[in-house]
N, C-alpha and C positions, 0 to 999 in steps of 0.2 A: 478739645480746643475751644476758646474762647469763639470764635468763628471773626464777623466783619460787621457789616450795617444791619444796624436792627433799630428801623425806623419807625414799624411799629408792635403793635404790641408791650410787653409791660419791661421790654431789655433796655436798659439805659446806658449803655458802654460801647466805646470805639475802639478794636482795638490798633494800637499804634503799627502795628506794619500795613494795615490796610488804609491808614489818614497816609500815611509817606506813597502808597503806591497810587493814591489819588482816588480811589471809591468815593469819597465823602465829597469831591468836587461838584455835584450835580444841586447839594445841598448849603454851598455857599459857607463850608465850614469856619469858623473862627475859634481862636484856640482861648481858652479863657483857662484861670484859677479858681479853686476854690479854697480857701482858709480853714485850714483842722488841724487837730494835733493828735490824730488817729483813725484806723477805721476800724472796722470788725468782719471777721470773717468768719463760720461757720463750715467744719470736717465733714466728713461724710457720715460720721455717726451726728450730726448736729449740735456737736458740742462749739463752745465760741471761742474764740482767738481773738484776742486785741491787739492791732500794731500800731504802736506809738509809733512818732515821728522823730526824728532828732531837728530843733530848730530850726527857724527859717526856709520847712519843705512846706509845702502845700501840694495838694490834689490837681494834676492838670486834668483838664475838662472839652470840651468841644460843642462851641454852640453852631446846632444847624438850624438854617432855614429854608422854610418849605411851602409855597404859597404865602399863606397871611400867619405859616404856624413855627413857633421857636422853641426849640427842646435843647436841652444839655445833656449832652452823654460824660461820662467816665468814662477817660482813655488807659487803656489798661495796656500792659506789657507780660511778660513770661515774667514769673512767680521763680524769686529765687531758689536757689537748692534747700534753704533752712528752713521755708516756709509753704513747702509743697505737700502738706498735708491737711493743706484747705482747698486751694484751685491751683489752675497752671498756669492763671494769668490774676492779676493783680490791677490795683490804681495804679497810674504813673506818680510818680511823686518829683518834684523839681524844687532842685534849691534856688530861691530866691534872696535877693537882697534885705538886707535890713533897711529899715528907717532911722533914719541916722537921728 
């Protein structure tokens, strides 16, 4: 499993039922985007996987603050049925509005 807060050290991910049950409150979370039209993911034999996006999603993200210090995590969710031959949990991805 993906686990929860991982403030330090080199994990940069939140995952999404631990922002909703409130763990990340201590850190003053805010929820930002980030702009892609894919990520990549790596099987257990290390081989790579690329997931495109279908338009108008981006990466949702989490910035926490902590003293004078600010990091972004990647808010990850449970890893569809299709794509469970890389991890169990995944980027969140959120559709977003166009620019008109």
């Amino acid at each position: 499993m993906c686990g929860g807060i991982q403030y330090q050290g080199d994990k940069s991910w939140a995952r999404l039922d631990s922002i909703k049950t409130g763990k990340w409150k201590p850190w003053h979370s805010r929820s930002a985007l980030i702009p892609a039209d894919g990520f990549m993911e790596k099987d257990s034999e290390k081989q790579s996987h690329w997931i495109a996006f279908q338009p108008g999603r981006m990466i949702q993200a989490l910035l926490a603050e902590r003293n004078d210090g600010r990091r972004v995590y990647i808010v990850t969710e449970e890893t569809p049925p299709d794509y469970r031959c890389t991890h169990d949990c995944r980027p969140r991805l959120v559709q977003v509005t166009k620019p008109a």
